[in-house]
TORKOL-4160 file (C-alpha; in steps of 0.2 Angstrom, whole numbers, padded with zeros to 4 digits, m for minus):
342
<pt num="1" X="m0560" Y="m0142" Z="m0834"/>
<pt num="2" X="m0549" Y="m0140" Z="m0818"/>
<pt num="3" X="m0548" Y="m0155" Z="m0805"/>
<pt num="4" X="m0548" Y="m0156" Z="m0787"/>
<pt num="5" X="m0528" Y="m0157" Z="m0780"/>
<pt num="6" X="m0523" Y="m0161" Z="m0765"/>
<pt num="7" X="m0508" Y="m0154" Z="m0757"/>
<pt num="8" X="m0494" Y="m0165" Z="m0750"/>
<pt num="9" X="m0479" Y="m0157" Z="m0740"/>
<pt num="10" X="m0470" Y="m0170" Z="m0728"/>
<pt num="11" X="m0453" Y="m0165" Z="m0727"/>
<pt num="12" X="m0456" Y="m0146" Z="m0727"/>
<pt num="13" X="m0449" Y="m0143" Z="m0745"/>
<pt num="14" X="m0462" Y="m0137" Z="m0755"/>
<pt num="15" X="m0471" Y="m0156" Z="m0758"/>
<pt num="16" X="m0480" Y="m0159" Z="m0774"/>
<pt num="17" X="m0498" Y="m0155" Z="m0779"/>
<pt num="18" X="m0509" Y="m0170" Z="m0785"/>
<pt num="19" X="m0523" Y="m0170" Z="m0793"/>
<pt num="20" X="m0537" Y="m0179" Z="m0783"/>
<pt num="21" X="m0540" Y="m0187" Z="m0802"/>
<pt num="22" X="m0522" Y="m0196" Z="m0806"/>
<pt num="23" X="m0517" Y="m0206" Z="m0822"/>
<pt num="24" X="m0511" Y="m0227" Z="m0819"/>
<pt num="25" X="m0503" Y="m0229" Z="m0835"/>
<pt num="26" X="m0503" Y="m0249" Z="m0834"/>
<pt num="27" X="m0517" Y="m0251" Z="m0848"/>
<pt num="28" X="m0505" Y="m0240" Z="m0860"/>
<pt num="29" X="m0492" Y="m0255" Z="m0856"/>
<pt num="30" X="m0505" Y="m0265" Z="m0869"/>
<pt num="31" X="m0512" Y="m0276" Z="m0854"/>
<pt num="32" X="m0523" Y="m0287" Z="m0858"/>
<pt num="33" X="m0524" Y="m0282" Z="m0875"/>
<pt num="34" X="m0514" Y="m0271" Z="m0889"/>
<pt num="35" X="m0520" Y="m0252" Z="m0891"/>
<pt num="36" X="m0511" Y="m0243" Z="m0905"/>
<pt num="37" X="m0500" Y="m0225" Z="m0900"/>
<pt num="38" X="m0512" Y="m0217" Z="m0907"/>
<pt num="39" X="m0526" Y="m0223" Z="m0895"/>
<pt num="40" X="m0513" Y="m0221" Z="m0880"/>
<pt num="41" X="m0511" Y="m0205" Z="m0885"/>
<pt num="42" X="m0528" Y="m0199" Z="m0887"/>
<pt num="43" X="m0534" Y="m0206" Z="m0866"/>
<pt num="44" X="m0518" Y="m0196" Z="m0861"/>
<pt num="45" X="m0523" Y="m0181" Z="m0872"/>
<pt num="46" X="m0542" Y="m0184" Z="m0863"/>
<pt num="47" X="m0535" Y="m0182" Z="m0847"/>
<pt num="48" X="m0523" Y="m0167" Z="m0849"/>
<pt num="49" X="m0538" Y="m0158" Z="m0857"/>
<pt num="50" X="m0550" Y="m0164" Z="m0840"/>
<pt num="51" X="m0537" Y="m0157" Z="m0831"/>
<pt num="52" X="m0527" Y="m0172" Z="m0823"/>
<pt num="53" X="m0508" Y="m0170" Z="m0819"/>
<pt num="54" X="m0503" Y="m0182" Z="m0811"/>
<pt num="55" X="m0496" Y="m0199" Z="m0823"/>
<pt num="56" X="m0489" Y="m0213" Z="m0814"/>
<pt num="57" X="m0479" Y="m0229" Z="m0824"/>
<pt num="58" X="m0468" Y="m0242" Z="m0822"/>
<pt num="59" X="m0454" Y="m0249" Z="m0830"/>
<pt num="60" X="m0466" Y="m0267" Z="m0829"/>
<pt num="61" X="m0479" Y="m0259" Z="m0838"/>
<pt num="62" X="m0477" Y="m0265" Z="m0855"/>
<pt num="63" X="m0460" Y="m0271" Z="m0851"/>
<pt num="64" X="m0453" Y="m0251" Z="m0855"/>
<pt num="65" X="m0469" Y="m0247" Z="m0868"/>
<pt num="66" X="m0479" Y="m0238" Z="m0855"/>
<pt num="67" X="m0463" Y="m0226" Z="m0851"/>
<pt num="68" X="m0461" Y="m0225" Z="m0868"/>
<pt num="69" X="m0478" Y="m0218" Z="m0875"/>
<pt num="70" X="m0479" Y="m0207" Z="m0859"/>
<pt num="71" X="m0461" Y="m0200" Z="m0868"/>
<pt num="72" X="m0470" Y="m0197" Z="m0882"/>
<pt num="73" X="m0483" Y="m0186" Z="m0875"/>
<pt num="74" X="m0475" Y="m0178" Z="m0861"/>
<pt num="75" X="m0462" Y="m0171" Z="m0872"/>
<pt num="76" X="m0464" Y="m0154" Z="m0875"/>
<pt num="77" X="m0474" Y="m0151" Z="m0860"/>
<pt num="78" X="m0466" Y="m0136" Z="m0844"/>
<pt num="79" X="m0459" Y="m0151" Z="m0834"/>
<pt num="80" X="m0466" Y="m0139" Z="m0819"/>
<pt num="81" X="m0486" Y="m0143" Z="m0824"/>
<pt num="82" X="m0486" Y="m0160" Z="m0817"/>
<pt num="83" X="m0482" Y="m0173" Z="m0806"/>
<pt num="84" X="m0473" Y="m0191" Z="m0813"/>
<pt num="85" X="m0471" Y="m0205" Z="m0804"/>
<pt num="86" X="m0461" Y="m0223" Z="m0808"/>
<pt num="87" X="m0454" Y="m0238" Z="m0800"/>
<pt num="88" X="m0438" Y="m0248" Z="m0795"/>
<pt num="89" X="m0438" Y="m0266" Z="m0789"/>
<pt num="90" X="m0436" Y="m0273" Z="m0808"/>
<pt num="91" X="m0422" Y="m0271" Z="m0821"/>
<pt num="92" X="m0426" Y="m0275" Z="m0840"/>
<pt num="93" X="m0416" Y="m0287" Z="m0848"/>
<pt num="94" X="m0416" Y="m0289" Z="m0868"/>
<pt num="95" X="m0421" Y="m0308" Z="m0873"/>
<pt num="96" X="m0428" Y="m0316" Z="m0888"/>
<pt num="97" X="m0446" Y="m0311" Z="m0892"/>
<pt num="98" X="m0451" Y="m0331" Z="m0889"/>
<pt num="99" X="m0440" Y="m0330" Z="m0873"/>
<pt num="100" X="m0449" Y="m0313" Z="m0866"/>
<pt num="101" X="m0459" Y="m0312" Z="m0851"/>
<pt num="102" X="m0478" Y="m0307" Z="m0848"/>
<pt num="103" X="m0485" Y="m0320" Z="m0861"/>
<pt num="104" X="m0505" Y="m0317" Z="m0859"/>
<pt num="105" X="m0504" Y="m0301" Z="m0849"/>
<pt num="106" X="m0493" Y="m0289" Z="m0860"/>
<pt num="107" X="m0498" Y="m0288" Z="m0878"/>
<pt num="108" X="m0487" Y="m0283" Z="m0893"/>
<pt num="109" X="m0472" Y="m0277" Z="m0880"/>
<pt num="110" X="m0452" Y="m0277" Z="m0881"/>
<pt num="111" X="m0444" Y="m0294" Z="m0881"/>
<pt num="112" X="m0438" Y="m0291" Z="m0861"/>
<pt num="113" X="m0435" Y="m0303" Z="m0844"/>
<pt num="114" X="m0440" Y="m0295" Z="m0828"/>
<pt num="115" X="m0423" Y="m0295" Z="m0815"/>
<pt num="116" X="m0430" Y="m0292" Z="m0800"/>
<pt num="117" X="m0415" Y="m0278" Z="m0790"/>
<pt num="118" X="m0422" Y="m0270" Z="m0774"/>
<pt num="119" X="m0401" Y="m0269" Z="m0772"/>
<pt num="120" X="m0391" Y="m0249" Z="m0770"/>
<pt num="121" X="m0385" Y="m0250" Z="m0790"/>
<pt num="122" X="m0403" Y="m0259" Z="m0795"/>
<pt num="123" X="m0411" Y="m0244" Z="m0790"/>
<pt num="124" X="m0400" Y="m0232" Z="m0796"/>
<pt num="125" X="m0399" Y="m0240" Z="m0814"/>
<pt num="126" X="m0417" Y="m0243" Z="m0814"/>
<pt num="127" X="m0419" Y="m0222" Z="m0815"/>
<pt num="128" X="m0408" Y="m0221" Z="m0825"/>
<pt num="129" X="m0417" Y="m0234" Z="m0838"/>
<pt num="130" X="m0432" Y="m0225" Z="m0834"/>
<pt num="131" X="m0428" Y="m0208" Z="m0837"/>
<pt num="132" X="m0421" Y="m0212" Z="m0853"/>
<pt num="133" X="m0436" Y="m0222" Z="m0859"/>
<pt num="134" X="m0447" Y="m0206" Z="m0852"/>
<pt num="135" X="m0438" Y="m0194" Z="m0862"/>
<pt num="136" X="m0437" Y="m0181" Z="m0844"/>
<pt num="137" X="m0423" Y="m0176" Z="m0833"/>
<pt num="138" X="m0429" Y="m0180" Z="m0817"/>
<pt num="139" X="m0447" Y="m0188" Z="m0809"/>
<pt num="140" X="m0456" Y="m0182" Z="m0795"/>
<pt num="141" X="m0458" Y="m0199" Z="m0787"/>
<pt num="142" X="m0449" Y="m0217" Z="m0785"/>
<pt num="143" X="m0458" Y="m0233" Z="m0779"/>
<pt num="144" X="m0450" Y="m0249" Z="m0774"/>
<pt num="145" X="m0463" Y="m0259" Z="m0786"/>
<pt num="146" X="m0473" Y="m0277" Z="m0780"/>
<pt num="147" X="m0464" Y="m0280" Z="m0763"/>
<pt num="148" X="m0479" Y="m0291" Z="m0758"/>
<pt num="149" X="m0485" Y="m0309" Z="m0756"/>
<pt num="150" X="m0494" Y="m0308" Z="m0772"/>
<pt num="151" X="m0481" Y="m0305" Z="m0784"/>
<pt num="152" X="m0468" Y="m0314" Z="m0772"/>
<pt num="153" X="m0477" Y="m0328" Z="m0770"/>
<pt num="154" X="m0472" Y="m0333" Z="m0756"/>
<pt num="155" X="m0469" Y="m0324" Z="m0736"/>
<pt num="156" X="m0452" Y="m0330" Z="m0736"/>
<pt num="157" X="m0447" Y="m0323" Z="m0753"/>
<pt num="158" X="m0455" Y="m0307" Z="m0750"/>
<pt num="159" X="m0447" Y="m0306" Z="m0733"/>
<pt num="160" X="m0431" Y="m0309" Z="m0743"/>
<pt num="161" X="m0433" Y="m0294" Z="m0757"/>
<pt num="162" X="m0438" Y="m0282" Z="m0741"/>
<pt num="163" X="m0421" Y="m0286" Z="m0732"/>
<pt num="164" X="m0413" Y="m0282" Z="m0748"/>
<pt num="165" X="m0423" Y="m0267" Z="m0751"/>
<pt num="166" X="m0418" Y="m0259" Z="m0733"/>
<pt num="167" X="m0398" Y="m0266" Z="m0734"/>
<pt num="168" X="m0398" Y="m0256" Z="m0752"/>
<pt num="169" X="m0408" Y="m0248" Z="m0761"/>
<pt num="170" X="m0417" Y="m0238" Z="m0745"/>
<pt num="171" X="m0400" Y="m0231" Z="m0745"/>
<pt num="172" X="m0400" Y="m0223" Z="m0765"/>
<pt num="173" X="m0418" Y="m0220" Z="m0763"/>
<pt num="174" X="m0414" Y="m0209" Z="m0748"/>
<pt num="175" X="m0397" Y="m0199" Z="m0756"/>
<pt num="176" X="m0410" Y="m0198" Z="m0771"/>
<pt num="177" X="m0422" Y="m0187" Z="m0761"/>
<pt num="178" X="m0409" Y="m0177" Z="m0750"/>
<pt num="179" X="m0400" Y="m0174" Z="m0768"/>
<pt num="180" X="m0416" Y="m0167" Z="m0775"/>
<pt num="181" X="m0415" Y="m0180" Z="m0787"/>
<pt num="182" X="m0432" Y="m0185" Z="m0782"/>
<pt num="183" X="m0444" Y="m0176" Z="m0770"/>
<pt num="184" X="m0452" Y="m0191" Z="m0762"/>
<pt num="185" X="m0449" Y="m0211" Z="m0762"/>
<pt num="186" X="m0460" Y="m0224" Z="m0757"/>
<pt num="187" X="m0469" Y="m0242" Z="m0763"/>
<pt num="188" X="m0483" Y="m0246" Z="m0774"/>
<pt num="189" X="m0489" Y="m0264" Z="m0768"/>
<pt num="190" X="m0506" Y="m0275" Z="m0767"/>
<pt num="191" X="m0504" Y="m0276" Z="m0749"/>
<pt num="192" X="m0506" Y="m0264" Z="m0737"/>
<pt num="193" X="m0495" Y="m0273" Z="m0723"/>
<pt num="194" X="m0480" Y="m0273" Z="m0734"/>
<pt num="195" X="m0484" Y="m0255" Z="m0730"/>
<pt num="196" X="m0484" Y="m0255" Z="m0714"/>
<pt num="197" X="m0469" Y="m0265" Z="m0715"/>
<pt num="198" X="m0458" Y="m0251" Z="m0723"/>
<pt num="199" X="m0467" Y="m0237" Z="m0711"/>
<pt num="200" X="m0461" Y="m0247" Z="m0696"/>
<pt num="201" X="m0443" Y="m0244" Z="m0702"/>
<pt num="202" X="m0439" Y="m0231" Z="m0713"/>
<pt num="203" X="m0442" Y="m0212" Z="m0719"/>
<pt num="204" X="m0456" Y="m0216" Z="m0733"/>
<pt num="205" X="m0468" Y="m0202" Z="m0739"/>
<pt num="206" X="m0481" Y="m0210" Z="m0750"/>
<pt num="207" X="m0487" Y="m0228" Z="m0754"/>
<pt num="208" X="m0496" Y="m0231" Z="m0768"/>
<pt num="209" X="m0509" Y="m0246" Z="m0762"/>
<pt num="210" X="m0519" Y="m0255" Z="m0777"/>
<pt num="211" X="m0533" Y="m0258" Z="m0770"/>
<pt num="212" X="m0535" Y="m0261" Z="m0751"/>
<pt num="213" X="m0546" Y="m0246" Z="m0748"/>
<pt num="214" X="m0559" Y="m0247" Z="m0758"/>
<pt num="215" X="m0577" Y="m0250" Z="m0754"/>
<pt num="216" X="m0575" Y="m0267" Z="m0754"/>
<pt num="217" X="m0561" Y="m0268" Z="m0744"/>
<pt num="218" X="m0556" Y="m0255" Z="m0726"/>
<pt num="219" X="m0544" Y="m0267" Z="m0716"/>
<pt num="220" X="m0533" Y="m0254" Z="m0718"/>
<pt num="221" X="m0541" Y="m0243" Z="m0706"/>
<pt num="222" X="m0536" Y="m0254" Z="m0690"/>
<pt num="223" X="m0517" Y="m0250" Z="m0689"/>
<pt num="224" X="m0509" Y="m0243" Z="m0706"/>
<pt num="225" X="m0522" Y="m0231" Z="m0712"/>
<pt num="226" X="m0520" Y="m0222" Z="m0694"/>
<pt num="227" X="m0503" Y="m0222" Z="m0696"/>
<pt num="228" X="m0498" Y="m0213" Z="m0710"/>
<pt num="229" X="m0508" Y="m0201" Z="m0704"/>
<pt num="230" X="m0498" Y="m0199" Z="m0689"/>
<pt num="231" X="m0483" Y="m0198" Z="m0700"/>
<pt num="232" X="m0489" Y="m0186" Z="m0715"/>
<pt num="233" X="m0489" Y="m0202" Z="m0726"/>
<pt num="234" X="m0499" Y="m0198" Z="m0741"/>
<pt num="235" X="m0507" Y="m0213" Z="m0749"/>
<pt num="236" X="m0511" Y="m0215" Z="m0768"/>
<pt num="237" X="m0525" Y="m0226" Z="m0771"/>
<pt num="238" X="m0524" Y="m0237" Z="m0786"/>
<pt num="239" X="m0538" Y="m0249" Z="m0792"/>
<pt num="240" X="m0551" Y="m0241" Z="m0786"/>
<pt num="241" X="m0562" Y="m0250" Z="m0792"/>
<pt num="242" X="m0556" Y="m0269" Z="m0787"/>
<pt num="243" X="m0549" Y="m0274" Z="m0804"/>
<pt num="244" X="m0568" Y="m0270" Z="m0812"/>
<pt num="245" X="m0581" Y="m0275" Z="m0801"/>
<pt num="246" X="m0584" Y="m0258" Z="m0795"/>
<pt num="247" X="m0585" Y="m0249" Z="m0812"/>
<pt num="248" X="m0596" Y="m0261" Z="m0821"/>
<pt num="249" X="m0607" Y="m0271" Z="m0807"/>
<pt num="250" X="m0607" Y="m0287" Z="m0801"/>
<pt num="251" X="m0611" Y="m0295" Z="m0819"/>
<pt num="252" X="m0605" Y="m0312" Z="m0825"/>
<pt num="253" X="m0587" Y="m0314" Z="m0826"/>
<pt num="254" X="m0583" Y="m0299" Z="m0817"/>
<pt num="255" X="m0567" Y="m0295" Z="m0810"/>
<pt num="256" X="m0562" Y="m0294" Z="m0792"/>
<pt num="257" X="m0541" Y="m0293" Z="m0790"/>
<pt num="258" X="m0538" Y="m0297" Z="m0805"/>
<pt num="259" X="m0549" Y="m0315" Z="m0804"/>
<pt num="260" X="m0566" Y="m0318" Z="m0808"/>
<pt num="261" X="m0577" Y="m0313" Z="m0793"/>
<pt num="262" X="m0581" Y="m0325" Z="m0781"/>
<pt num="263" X="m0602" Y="m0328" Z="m0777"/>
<pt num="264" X="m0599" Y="m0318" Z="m0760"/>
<pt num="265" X="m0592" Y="m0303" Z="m0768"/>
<pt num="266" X="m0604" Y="m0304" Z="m0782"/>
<pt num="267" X="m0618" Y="m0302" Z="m0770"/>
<pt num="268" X="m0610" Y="m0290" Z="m0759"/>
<pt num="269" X="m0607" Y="m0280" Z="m0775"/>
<pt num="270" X="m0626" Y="m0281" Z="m0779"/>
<pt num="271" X="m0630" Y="m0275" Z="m0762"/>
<pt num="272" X="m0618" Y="m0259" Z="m0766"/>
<pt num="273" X="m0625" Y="m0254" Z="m0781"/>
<pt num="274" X="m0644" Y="m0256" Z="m0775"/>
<pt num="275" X="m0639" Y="m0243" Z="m0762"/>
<pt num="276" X="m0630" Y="m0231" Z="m0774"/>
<pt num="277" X="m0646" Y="m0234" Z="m0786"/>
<pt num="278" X="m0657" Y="m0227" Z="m0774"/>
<pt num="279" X="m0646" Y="m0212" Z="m0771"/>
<pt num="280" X="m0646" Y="m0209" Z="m0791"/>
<pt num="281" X="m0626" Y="m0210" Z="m0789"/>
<pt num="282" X="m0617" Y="m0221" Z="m0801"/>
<pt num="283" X="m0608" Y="m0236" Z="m0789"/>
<pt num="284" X="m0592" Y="m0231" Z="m0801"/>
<pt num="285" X="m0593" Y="m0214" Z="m0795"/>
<pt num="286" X="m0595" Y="m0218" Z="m0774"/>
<pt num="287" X="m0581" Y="m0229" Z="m0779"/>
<pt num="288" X="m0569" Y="m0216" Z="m0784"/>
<pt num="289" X="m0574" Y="m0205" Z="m0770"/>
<pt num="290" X="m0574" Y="m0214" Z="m0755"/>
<pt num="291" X="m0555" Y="m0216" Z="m0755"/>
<pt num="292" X="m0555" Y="m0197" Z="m0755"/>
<pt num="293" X="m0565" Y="m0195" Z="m0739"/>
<pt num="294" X="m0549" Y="m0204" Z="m0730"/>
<pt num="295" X="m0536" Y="m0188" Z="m0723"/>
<pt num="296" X="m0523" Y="m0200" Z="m0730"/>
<pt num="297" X="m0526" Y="m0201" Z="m0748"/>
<pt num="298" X="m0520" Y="m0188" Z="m0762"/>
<pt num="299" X="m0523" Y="m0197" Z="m0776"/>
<pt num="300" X="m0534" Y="m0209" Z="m0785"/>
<pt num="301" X="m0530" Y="m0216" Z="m0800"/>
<pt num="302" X="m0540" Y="m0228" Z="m0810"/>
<pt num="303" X="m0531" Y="m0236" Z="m0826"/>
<pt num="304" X="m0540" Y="m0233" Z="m0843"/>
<pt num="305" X="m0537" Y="m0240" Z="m0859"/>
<pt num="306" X="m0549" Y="m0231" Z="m0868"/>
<pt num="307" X="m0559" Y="m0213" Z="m0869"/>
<pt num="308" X="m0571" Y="m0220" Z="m0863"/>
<pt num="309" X="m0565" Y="m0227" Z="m0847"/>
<pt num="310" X="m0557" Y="m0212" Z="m0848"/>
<pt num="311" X="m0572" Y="m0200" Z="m0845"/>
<pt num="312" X="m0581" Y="m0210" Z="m0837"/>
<pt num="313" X="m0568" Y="m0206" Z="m0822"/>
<pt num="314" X="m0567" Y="m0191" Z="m0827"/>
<pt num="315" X="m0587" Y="m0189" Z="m0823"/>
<pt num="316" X="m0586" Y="m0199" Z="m0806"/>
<pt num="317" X="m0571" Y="m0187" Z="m0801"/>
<pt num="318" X="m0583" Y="m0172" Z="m0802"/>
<pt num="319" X="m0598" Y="m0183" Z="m0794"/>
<pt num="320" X="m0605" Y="m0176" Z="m0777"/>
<pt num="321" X="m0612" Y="m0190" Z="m0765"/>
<pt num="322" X="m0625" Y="m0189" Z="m0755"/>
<pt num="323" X="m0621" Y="m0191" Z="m0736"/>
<pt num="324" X="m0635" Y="m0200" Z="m0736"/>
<pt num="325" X="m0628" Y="m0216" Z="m0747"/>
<pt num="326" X="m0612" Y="m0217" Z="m0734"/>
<pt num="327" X="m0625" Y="m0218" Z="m0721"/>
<pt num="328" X="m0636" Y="m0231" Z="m0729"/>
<pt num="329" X="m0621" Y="m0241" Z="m0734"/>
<pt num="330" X="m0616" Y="m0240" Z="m0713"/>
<pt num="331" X="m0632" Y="m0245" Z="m0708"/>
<pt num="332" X="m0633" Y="m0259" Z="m0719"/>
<pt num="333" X="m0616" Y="m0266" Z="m0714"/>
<pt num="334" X="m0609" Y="m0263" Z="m0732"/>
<pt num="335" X="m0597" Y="m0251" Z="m0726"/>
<pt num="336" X="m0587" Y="m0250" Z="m0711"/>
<pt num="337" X="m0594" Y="m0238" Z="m0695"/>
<pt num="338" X="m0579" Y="m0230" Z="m0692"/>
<pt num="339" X="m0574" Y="m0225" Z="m0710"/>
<pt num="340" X="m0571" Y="m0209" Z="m0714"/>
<pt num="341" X="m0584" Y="m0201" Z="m0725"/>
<pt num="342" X="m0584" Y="m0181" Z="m0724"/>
């Protein structure tokens, strides 16, 4: 089966062609629990056979395994038939494996500290880290990785890794792209206003926002969403589906940004899904579509551990929605008026 792409051209140089269906290759970074290769290999081997080309990574995922297994699968394939993306903000650093970070969230991982580097020769050693554990000569993408409150912890340390992103490595991420190294450069964050931040002062062709526009969430449509329209930004939406919530209902224990979902958003949930029932449409499925509606977005890219997950995105990629549930959902204040939806 074919999927949907989306054609992205800023700079006039030919751009890249995603699939509307990408691949976040967190989950094969063992999080939350160890898979084996071979189950890694068999979600990627789903997804190239549903048609998806687009694999995104990080060198955080798994602390280098998620780069790795992507190695192991990508090799082989014409580097030409699809689009990779990875990140910079964090060099790996070998440790003891009792001295390793990501205790609880990485499972089964190399023994590595996370040094965070958003500095001219962090950046460029991060690529060079990452194209050795990916096994290719070049990616399609870099992102300047977690430059936001919540992995920062605080506004004064992020604002401190932003300064240090724009004094050095702005500057390699820019000779990267004119070089050809790279075609396009930009952030993958939690929040959309660090965003907004780096719009307001640089060249930056796509961000890769986790969550932040989703169904439960369209603060973005005041000011940044507008914006990169303005500038030909493209926008890849990760987590889709609000760390869970979306894809399995408001059930108990439930996850909403990575916490268990509050009672507010367990009910607003429940309201979702009662709409999307009446429609006959799965609440995963107008979950993944309605980032799409958004003239911004090229991309959606849900993670997936297992083949399962893994059709089950497969199926809401290929989903039609009624107009009729965008409208209910308007009307019923689930949704905001002035959200794209055609």
């Amino acid at each position: 089966m074919d999927q949907k792409t989306r054609h992205w051209d800023r700079l006039g140089n030919g751009g890249l062609t995603f699939t509307e269906l990408g691949f976040g290759a967190a989950p094969l970074g063992n999080l939350y629990r160890a898979i084996t290769d071979d189950e890694a290999a068999a979600v990627l081997t789903r997804a190239w056979e549903a048609g998806v080309r687009y694999f995104d990574t990080a060198p955080l995922y798994g602390l280098g395994l998620s780069e790795t297994r992507l190695n192991r699968f990508l090799r082989g394939k014409p580097r030409e038939d699809y689009v990779l993306s990875t990140k910079i903000g964090r060099l790996l650093r070998a440790t003891s494996p009792d001295k390793r970070d990501g205790f609880g969230k990485w499972f089964e991982v190399p023994a590595r500290n996370e040094v965070f580097d958003y500095g001219y020769d962090g950046v460029m050693r991060s690529l060079e880290f990452s194209l050795e554990r990916l096994g290719v000569d070049r990616v399609d993408i870099l992102y300047a990785h977690d430059l936001d409150v919540f992995t920062q912890k605080t506004q004064a340390a992020l604002d401190r890794r932003l300064a240090e992103l724009m004094a050095g490595g702005y500057r390699a991420l820019l000779e990267l792209r004119d070089q050809g190294v790279i075609r396009a450069f930009g952030a993958g964050v939690n929040e959309w206003q660090s965003c907004q931040w780096l719009a307001e002062r640089g060249d930056f062709d796509l961000f890769l926002l986790a969550g932040r526009y989703t169904l439960l969430e369209q603060e973005a449509l005041d000011s940044f969403l507008p914006l990169c329209v303005q500038r030909g930004i493209g926008i890849v939406v990760g987590g889709p589906y609000n760390s869970g919530i979306l894809a399995t209902g408001p059930r108990p224990g439930a996850f909403f940004n990575y916490d268990p979902a509050p009672p507010a958003i367990l009910e607003r949930v429940a309201r979702i899904e009662a709409v999307c029932a009446r429609h006959g449409v799965r609440m995963v499925e107008a979950a993944f579509q309605f980032p799409l509606c958004h003239p911004a977005v090229v991309s959606v890219i849900p993670g997936g551990q297992g083949t399962a997950e893994m059709e089950s995105n497969i199926a809401a990629a290929a989903a039609v929605i009624p107009p009729a549930l965008w409208a209910e959902l308007k009307a019923e204040g689930l949704m905001r008026a002035d959200a794209p939806v055609g």
